[in-house]
C-alpha positions as CSV (number, residue, x, y, z in Angstrom):
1,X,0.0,0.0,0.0
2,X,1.3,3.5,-0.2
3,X,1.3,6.3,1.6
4,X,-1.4,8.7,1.3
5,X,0.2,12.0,0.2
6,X,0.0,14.6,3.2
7,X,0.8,18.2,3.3
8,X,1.9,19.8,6.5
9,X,-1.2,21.5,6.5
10,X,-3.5,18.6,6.6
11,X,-1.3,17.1,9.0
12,X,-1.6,19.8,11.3
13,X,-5.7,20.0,10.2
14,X,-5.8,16.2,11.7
15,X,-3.9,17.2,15.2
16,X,-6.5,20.5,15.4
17,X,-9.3,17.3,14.3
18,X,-8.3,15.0,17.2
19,X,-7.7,17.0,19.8
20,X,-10.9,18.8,19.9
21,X,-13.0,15.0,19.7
22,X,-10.5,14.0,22.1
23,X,-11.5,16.3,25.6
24,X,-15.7,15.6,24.6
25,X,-14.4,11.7,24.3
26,X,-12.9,11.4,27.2
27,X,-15.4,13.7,29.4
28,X,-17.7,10.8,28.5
29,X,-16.0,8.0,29.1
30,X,-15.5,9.8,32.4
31,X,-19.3,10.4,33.1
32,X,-20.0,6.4,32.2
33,X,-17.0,5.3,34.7
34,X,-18.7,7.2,37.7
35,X,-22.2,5.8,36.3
36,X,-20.9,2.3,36.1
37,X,-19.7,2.8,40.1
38,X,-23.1,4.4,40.8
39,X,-25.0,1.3,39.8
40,X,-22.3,-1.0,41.6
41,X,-23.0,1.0,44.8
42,X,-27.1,1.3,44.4
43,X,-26.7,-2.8,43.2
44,X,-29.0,-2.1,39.9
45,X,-28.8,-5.8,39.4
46,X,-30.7,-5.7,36.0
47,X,-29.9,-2.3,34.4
48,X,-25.9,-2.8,35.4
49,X,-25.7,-4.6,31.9
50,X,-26.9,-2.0,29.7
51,X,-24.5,0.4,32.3
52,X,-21.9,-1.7,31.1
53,X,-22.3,-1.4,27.6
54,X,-22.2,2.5,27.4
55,X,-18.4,2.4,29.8
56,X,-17.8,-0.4,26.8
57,X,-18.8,2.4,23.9
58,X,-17.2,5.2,25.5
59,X,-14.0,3.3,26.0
60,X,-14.4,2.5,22.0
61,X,-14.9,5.8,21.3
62,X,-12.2,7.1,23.2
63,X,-9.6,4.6,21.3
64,X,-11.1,5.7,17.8
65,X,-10.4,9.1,18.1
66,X,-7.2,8.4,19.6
67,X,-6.2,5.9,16.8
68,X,-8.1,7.0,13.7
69,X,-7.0,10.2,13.8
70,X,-3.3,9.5,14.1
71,X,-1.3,10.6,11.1
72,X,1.1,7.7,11.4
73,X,-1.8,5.1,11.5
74,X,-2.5,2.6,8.7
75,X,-5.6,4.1,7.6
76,X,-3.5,7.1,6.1
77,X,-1.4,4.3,4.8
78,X,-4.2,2.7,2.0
79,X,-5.1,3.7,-1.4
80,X,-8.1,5.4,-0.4
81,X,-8.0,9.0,-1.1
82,X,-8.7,11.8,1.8
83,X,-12.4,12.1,0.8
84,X,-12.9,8.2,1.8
85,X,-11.2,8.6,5.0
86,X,-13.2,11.0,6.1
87,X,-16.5,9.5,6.1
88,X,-15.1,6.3,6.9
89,X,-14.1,8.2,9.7
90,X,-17.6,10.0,10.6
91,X,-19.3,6.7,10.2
92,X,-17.1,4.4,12.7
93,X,-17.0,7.3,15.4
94,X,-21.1,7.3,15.1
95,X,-21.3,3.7,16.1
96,X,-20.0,3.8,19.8
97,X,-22.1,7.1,19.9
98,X,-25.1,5.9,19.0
99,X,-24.8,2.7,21.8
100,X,-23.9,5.4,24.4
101,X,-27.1,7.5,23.6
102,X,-29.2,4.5,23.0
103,X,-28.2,2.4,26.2
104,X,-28.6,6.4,27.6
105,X,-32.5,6.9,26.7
106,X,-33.1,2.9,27.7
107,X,-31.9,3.5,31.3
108,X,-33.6,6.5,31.8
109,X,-36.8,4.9,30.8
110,X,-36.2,1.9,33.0
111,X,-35.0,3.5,35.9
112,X,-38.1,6.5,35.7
113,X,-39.7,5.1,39.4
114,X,-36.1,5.0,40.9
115,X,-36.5,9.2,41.0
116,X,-32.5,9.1,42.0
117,X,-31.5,12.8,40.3
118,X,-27.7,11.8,40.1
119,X,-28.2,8.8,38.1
120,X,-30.5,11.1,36.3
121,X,-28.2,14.1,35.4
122,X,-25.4,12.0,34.7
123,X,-27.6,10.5,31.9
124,X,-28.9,12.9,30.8
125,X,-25.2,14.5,30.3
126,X,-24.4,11.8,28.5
127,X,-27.0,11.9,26.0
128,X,-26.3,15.6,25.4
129,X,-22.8,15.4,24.9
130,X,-23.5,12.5,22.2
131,X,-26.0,14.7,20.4
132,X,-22.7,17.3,20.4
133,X,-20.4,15.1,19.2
134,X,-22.3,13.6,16.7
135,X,-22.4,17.4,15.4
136,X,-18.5,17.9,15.6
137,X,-18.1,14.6,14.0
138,X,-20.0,16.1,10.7
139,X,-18.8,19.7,11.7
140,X,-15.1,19.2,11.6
141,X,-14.0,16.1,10.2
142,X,-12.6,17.5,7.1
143,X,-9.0,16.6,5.4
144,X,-9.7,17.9,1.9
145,X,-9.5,21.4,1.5
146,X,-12.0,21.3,-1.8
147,X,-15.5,20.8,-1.8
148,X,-16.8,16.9,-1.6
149,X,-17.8,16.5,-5.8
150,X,-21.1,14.9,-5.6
151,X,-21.3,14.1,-9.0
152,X,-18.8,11.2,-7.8
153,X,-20.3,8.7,-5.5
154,X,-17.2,8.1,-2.7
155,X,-18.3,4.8,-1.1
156,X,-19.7,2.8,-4.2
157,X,-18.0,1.7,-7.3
158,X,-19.5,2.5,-10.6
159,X,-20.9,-0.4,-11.2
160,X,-23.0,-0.3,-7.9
161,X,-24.3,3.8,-8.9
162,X,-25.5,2.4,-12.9
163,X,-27.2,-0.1,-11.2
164,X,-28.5,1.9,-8.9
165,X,-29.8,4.3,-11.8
166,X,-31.6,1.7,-13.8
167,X,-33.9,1.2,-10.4
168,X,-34.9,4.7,-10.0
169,X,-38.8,5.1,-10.2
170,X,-39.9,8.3,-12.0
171,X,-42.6,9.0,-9.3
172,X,-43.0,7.8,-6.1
173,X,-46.3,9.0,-4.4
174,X,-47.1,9.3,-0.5
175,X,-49.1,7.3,0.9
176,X,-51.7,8.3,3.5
177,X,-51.2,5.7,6.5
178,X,-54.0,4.9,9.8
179,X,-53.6,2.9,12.8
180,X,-51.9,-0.2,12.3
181,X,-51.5,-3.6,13.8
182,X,-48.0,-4.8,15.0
183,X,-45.3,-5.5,12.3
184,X,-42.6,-8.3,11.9
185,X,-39.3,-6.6,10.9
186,X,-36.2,-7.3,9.6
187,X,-33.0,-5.4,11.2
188,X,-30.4,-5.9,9.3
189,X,-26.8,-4.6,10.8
190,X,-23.3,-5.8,11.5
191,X,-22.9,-4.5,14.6
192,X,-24.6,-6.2,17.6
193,X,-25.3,-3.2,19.5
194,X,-27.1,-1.2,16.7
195,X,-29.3,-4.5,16.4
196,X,-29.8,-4.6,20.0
197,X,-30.8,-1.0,21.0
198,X,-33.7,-0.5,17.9
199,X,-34.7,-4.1,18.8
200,X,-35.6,-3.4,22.5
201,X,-37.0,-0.3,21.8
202,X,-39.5,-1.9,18.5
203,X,-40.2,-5.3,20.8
204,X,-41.6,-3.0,23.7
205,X,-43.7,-1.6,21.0
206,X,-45.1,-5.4,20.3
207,X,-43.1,-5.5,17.2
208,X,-42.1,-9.1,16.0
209,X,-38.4,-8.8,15.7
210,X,-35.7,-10.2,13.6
211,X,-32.0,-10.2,13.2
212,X,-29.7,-10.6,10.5
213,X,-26.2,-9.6,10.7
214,X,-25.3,-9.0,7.2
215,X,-26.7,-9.2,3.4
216,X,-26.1,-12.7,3.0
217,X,-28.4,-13.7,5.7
218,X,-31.0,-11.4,5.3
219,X,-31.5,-12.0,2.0
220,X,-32.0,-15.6,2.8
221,X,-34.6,-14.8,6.0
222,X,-36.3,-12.5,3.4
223,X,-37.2,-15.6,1.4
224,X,-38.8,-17.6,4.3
225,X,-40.7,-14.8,6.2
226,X,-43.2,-12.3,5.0
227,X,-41.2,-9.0,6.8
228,X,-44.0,-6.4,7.6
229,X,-40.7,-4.1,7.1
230,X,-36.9,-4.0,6.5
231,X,-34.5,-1.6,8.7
232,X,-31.2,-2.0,6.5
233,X,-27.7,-0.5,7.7
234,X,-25.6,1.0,4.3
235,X,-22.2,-0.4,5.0
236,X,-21.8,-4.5,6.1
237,X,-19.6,-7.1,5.5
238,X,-20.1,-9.9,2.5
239,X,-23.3,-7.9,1.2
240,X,-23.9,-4.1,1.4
241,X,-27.3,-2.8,2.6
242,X,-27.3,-1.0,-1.1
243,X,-26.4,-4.6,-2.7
244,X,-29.3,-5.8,-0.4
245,X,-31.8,-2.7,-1.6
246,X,-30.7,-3.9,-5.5
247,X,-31.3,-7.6,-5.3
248,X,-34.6,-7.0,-3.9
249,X,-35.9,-4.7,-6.0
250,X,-35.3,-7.1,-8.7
251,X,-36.7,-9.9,-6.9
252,X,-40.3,-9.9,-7.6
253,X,-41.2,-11.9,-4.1
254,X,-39.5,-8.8,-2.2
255,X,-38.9,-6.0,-4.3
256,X,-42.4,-5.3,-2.3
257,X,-40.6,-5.3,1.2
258,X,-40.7,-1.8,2.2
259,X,-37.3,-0.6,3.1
260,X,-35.7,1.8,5.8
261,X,-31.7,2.5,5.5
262,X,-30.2,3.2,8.3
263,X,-26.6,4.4,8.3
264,X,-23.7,6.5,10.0
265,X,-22.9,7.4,6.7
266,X,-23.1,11.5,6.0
267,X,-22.4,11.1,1.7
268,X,-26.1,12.9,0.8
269,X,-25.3,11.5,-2.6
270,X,-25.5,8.1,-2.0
271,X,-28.5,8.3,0.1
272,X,-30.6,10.1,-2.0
273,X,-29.6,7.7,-4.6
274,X,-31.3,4.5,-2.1
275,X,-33.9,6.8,-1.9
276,X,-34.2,6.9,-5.5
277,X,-33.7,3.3,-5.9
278,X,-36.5,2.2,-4.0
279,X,-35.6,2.7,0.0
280,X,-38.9,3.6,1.3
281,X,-36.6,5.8,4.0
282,X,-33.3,6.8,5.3
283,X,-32.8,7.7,9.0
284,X,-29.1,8.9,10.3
285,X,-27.7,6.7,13.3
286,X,-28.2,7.5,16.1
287,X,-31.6,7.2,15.0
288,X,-34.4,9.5,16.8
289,X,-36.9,7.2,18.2
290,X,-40.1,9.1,18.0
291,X,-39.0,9.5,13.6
292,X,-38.5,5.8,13.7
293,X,-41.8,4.9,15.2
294,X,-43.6,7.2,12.6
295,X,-42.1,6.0,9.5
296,X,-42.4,2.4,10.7
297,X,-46.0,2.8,11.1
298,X,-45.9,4.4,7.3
299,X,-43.9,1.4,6.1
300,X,-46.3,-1.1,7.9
301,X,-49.3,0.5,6.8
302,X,-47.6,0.3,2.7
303,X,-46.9,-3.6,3.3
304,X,-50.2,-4.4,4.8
305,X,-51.9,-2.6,1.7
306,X,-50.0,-4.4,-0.2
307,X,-50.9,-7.5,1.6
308,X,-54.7,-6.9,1.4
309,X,-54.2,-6.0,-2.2
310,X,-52.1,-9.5,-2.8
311,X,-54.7,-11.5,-0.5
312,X,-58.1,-10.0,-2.6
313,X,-56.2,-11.0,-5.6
314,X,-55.5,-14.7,-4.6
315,X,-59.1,-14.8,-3.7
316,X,-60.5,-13.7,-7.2
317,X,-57.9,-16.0,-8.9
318,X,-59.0,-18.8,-6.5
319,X,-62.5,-17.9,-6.7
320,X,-62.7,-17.8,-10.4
321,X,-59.7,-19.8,-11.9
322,X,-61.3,-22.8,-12.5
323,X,-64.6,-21.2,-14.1
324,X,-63.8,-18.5,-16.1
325,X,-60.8,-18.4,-18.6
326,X,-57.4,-17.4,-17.1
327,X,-57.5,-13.6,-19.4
328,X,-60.9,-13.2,-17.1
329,X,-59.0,-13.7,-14.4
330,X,-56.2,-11.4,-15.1
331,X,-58.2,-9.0,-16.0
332,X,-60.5,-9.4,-12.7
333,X,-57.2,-8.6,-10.7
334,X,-56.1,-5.9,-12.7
335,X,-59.2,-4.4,-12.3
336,X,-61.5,-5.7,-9.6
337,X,-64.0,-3.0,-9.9
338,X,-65.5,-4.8,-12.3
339,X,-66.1,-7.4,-10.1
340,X,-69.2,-5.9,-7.5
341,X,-69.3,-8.4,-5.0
342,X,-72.8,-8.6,-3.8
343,X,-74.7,-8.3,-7.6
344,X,-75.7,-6.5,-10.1
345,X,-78.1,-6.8,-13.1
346,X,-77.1,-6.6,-16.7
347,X,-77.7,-9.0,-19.8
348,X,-76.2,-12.4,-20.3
349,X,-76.2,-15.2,-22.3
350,X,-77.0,-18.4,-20.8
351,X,-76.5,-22.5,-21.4
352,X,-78.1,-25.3,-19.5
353,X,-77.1,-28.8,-20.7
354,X,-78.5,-32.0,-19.5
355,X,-77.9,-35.7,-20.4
356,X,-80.9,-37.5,-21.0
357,X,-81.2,-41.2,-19.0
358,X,-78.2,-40.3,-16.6
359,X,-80.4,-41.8,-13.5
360,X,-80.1,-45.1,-15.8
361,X,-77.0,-44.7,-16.6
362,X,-75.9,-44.8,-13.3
363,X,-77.6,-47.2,-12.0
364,X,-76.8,-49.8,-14.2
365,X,-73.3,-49.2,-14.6
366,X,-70.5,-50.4,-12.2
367,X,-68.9,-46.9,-10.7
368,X,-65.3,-47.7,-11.5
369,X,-66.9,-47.8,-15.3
370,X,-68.7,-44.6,-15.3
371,X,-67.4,-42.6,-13.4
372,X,-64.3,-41.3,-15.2
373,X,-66.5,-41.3,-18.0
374,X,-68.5,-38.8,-16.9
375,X,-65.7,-37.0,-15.3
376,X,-64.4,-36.9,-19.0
377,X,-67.1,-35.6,-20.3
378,X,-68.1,-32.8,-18.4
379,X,-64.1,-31.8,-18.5
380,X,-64.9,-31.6,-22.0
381,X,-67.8,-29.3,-21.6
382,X,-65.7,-27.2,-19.2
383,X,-63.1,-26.6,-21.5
384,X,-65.3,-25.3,-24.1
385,X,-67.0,-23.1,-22.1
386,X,-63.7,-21.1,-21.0
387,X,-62.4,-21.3,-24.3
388,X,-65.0,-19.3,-25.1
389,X,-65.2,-16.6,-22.6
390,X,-67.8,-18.4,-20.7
391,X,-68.1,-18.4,-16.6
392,X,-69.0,-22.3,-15.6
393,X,-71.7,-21.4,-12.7
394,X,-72.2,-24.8,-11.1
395,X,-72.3,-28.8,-12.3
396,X,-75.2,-30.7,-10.7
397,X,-74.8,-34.1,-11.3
398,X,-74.8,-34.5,-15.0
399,X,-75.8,-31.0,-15.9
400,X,-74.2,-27.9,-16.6
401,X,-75.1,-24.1,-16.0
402,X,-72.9,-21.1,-17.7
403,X,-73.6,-18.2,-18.9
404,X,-71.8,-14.9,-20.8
405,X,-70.7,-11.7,-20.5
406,X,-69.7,-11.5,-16.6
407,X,-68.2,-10.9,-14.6
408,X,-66.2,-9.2,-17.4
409,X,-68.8,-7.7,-19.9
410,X,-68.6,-8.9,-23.2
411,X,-70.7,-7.2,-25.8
412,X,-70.7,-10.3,-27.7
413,X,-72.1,-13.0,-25.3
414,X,-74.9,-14.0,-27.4
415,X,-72.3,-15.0,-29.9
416,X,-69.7,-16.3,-27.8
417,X,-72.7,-18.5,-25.9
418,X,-73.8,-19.8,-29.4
419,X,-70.8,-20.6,-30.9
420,X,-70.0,-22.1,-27.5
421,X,-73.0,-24.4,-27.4
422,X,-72.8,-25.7,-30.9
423,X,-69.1,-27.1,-30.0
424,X,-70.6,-28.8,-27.1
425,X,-73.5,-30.2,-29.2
426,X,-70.6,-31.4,-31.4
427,X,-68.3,-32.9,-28.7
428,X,-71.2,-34.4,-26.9
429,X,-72.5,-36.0,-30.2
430,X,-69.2,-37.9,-30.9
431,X,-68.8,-38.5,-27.5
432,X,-71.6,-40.3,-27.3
433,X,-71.0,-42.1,-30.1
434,X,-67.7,-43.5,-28.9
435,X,-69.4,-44.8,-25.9
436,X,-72.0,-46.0,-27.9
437,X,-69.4,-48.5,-29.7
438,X,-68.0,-49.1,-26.3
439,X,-71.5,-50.9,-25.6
440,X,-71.9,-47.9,-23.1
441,X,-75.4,-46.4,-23.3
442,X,-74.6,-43.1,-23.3
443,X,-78.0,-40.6,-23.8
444,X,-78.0,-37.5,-26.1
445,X,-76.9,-34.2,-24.5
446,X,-79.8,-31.6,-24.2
447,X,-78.9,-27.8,-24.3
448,X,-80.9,-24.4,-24.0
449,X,-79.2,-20.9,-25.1
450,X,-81.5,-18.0,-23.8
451,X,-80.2,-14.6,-23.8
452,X,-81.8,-11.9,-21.3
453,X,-81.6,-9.5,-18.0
454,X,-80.4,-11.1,-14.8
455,X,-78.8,-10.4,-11.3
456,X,-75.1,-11.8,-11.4
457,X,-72.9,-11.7,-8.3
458,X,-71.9,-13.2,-4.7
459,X,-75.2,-14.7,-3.2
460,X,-72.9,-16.4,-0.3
461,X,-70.5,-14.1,1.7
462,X,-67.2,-13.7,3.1
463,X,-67.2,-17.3,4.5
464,X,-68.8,-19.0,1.7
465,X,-68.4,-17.4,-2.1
466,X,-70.6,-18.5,-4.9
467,X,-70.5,-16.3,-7.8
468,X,-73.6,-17.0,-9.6
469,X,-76.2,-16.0,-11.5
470,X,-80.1,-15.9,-10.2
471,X,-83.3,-14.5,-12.3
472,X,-86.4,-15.9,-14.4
473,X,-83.6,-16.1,-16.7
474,X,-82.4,-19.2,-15.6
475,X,-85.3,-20.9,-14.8
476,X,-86.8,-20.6,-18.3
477,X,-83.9,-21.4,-19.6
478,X,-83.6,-24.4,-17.6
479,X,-87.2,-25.2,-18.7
480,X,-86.5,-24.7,-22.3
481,X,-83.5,-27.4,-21.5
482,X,-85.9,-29.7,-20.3
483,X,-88.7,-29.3,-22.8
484,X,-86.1,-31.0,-25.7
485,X,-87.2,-34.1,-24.3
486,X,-90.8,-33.7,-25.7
487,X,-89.8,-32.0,-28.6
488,X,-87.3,-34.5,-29.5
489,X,-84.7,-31.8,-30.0
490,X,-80.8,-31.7,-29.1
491,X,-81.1,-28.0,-28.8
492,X,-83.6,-25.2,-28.0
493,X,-82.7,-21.5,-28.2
494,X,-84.9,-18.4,-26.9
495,X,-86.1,-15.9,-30.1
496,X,-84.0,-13.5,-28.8
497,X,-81.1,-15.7,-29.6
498,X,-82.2,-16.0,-33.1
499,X,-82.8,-12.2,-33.4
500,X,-79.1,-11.3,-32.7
501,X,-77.6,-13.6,-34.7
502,X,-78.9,-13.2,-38.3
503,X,-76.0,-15.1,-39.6
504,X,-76.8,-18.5,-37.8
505,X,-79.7,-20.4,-39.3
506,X,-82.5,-21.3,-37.1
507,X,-86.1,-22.7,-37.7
508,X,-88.9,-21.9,-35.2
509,X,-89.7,-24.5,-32.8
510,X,-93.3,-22.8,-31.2
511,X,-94.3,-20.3,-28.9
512,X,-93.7,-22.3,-25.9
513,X,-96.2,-22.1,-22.5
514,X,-94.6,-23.3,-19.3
515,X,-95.9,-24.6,-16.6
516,X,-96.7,-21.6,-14.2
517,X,-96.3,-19.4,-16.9
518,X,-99.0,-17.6,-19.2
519,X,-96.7,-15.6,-21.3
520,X,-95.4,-17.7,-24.4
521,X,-91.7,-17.5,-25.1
522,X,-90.8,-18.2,-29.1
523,X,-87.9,-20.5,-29.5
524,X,-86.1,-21.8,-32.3
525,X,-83.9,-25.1,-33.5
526,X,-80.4,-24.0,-34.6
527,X,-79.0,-26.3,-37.5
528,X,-76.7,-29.1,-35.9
529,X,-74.0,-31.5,-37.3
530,X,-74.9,-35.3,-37.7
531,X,-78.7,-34.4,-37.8
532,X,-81.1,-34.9,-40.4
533,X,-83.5,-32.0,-40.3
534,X,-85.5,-31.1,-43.0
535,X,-84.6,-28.1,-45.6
536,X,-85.4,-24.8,-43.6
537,X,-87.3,-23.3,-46.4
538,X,-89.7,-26.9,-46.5
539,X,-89.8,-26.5,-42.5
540,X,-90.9,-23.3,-42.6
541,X,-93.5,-23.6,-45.4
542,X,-95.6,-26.1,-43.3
543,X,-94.6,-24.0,-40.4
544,X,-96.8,-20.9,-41.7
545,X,-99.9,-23.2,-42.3
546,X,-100.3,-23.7,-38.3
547,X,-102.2,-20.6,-37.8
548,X,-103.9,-20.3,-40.8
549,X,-104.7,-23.6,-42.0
550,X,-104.7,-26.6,-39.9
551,X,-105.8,-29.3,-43.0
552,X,-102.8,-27.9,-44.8
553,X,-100.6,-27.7,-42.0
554,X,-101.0,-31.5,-41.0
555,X,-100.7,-32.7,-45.1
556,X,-97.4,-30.6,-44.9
557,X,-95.6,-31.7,-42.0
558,X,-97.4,-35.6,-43.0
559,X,-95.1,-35.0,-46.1
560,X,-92.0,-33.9,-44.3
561,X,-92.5,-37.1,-41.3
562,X,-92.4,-39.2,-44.2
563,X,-88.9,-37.9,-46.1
564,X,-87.3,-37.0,-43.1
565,X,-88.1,-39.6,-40.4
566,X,-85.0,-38.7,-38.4
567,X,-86.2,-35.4,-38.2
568,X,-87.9,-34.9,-34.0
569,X,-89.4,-32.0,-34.8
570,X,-91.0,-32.8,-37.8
571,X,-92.5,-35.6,-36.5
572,X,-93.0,-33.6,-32.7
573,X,-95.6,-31.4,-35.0
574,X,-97.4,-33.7,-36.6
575,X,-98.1,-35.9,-33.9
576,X,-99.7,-32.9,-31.8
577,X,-101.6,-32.1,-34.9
578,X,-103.3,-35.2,-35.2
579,X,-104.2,-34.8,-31.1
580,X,-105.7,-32.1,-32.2
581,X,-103.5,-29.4,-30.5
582,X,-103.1,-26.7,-33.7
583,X,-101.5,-23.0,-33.8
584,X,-97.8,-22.3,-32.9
585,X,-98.9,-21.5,-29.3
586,X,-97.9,-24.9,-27.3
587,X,-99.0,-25.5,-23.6
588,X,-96.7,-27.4,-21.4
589,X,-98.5,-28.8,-18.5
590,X,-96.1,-31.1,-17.1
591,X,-92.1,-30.5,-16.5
């Protein structure tokens, strides 16, 4: 190493330096040798301890300015340059200061009852005369006789300030904090009595305290616990507290943690630069209690927000993962707003399906057999419905209730639903058909697509959430499900349906009467896959004839039984014709 370059001047600048820390240094240690005898003589079994720890500091401090300060000693003998030195210098003359002060405040707290006023004076001398040297220490402590350049950073490399700069947030926004619970925090420092003196004074305050005495090993705490809040020192061994702040804030598990820095340091550049870089705070050591308790509770407050915020969005992505498709669910937590817990009306689009003869099914089938069967295919019917933008509501045995256009509002949900339940008609058609070779008797799926006003939203509560959908809506459209069954039909859709999608071809089914309803609803047949219905334009011909003639009617759809004897509906007409039920309006009397 070589020698650092003195002039006589800055020689004689450093004796000026020392002795004027030197008579404040060792009035102290003075002061905390007759308080040490004090608590021998008055046998303050259980505050002699912390008594011992200021003698311990002020002896430090007494050494430091003795040694650091010396010309001749080695740390004017490294390649660090004057402007180094001296807040090296500021910052390791803080540290026995702030355990005098601290151990200072403690005792005077602890020992309020004992009313003794020379105990008191004497500590209350000694926290004065700390607060006084702490200002000499930045006052005087000054080898260079230019200016500190603060366009140079002088305790982290280059490397450390670019990546410092590439973390800099272009606005960071106050946050208005309330009463909070009690916090777990980090404290992160290399020097025991730093950690010790905050951590008494935060575990009084019901803090949940933890220690780590360096980078390494707080980084590695940080990724077991959920810190409330991290109190960082700057300068530490293996790790910096800036190497700390950096890691973090580019780890997306913590770069949430908020952060206090807490240093001896005095270089304003390289705070403001952790300020910058996403330190929530910096506080000076010795650090002023009543400051420290107020921007804890700020940082608390931040994290719990965060928390809550974290927490509501693992509930929507819980609640609605596995119903609605996974850009829902993003979009949910980027804007939950649009999800009003508690309901709200608007339009929708909704399917019912059913499989006909599942009681049978069931019960003549071995478990083991049918089971995955049916778990097969309603996973099939699932899938389609999120592939489409649908929200599965609820599975009841064999059947299947979703509907369109919430929670997030889709303009479109009549044609998503449609789409949506023509793939299902076509998956459940070959499905069955498989089974069906299998020598399993699977029955055909039913389906109902009705389009209308309902109320959608949480009908449980906090402990029980069911996000469904509740109106006339659905139980029509459950009853146009069911009705298939005496039509004949794979599929029934509402009029309304058939109004908004002029592109799809439908043919009218009848204006259907339900039981406990006296207002008809019109519903149509879309055109299916592996069905053979009869040409729409022939359909609708005999169609036309119900309400006007019912001879003709009957001759037509006679015709159209006869070429298209596959065709339910066809037949469905004719049948009810020749009973002597006529018109397009159809009374349901039974479910």
């Amino acid at each position: 190493m070589n020698n650092l370059d003195l002039t006589t001047d800055q020689k004689i600048k450093i004796a000026q330096i020392k002795q004027e820390l030197l008579t404040p240094a060792e009035m102290i240690y003075s002061y905390s040798e007759l308080l040490f005898k004090n608590f021998e003589e008055k046998k303050l079994i259980h505050e002699i301890e912390d008594c011992q720890k200021i003698l311990s500091a002020s002896n430090k401090l007494m050494n430091l300015v003795t040694d650091l300060l010396n010309p001749d000693n080695k740390n004017f003998n490294s390649k660090e340059n004057l402007k180094d030195l001296e807040i090296k210098i500021r910052h390791d003359l803080r540290t026995p200061i702030n355990a005098i002060k601290g151990y200072s405040e403690i005792l005077l707290e602890d020992l309020v009852d004992l009313k003794n006023k020379q105990i008191n004076d004497d500590l209350n001398f000694l926290i004065t005369e700390s607060n006084n040297f702490l200002e000499k220490i930045g006052n005087i402590i000054n080898f260079s006789t230019s200016k500190l350049d603060n366009s140079k950073d002088a305790i982290f490399n280059q490397k450390v300030l670019e990546d410092l700069e590439k973390l800099i947030s272009s606005d960071n926004q106050n946050e208005t904090y309330k009463e909070i619970d009690i916090g777990h925090i980090l404290i992160v420092d290399d020097i025991q009595i730093n950690r010790e003196l905050v951590s008494r004074h935060l575990k009084d305050d019901g803090h949940i305290i933890t220690e780590a005495i360096d980078g390494e090993e707080a980084i590695e705490l940080m990724r077991s616990h959920n810190f409330d809040l991290i109190l960082l020192d700057v300068i530490m061994p293996r790790k910096s507290g800036i190497e700390v702040l950096i890691e973090m804030k580019n780890d997306e598990d913590l770069k949430n943690m908020p952060v206090i820095m807490m240093s001896a340091l005095d270089d304003t550049t390289s705070i403001t630069k952790c300020i910058e870089a996403g330190a929530d705070d910096y506080l000076p050591k010795p650090v002023n209690l009543k400051l420290l308790r107020a921007r804890i509770k700020s940082g608390i407050y931040k994290k719990q927000s965060f928390d809550k915020e974290k927490k509501q969005n693992k509930f929507i992505k819980e609640a609605f993962s596995k119903f609605v498709p996974e850009v829902v669910v993003n979009e949910l937590i980027k804007n939950p707003n649009q999800l009003i817990l508690g309901g709200k009306r608007q339009e929708i689009t909704i399917i019912f399906t059913d499989l006909e003869k599942f009681t049978e099914l069931i019960e003549q089938t071995e478990p083991s057999i049918i089971l995955p069967i049916l778990n097969n295919y309603l996973d099939g019917l699932c899938k389609l419905v999120l592939r489409h933008g649908g929200t599965i509501d609820k599975i009841i045995g064999d059947a299947l209730l979703a509907f369109f256009g919430a929670p997030i509002d889709n303009p479109n949900h009549c044609l998503s639903a449609m789409n949506c339940a023509l793939e299902i008609d076509d998956f459940c058609r070959k499905f069955r058909e498989k089974q069906i070779h299998n020598k399993i008797q699977f029955g055909n799926t039913r389906i109902a697509v009705h389009t209308g006003k309902a109320i959608v939203g949480n009908f449980g509560g906090e402990s029980f959430f069911d996000y469904t959908v509740q109106g006339d809506l659905v139980n029509t459209t459950s009853r146009m499900e069911q009705i298939n069954k005496k039509l004949g039909t794979r599929m029934c859709v509402s009029e309304n349906i058939s109004k908004k999608l002029k592109n799809y071809k439908f043919r009218p089914i009848g204006q259907l009467i339900f039981k406990g309803k006296t207002k008809p609803i019109s519903t149509f047949e879309p055109i299916l896959k592996g069905l053979k219905q009869a040409p729409i334009i022939e359909y609708e011909n005999a169609y036309k004839w119900l309400n006007k003639d019912t001879k003709k009617s009957i001759n037509e759809f006679k015709i159209l039984k006869d070429l298209y004897p596959d065709d339910p509906l066809c037949k469905f007409h004719y049948d009810r014709l020749k009973k002597g039920s006529y018109g397009t309006v159809i009374t349901f009397e039974e479910k």
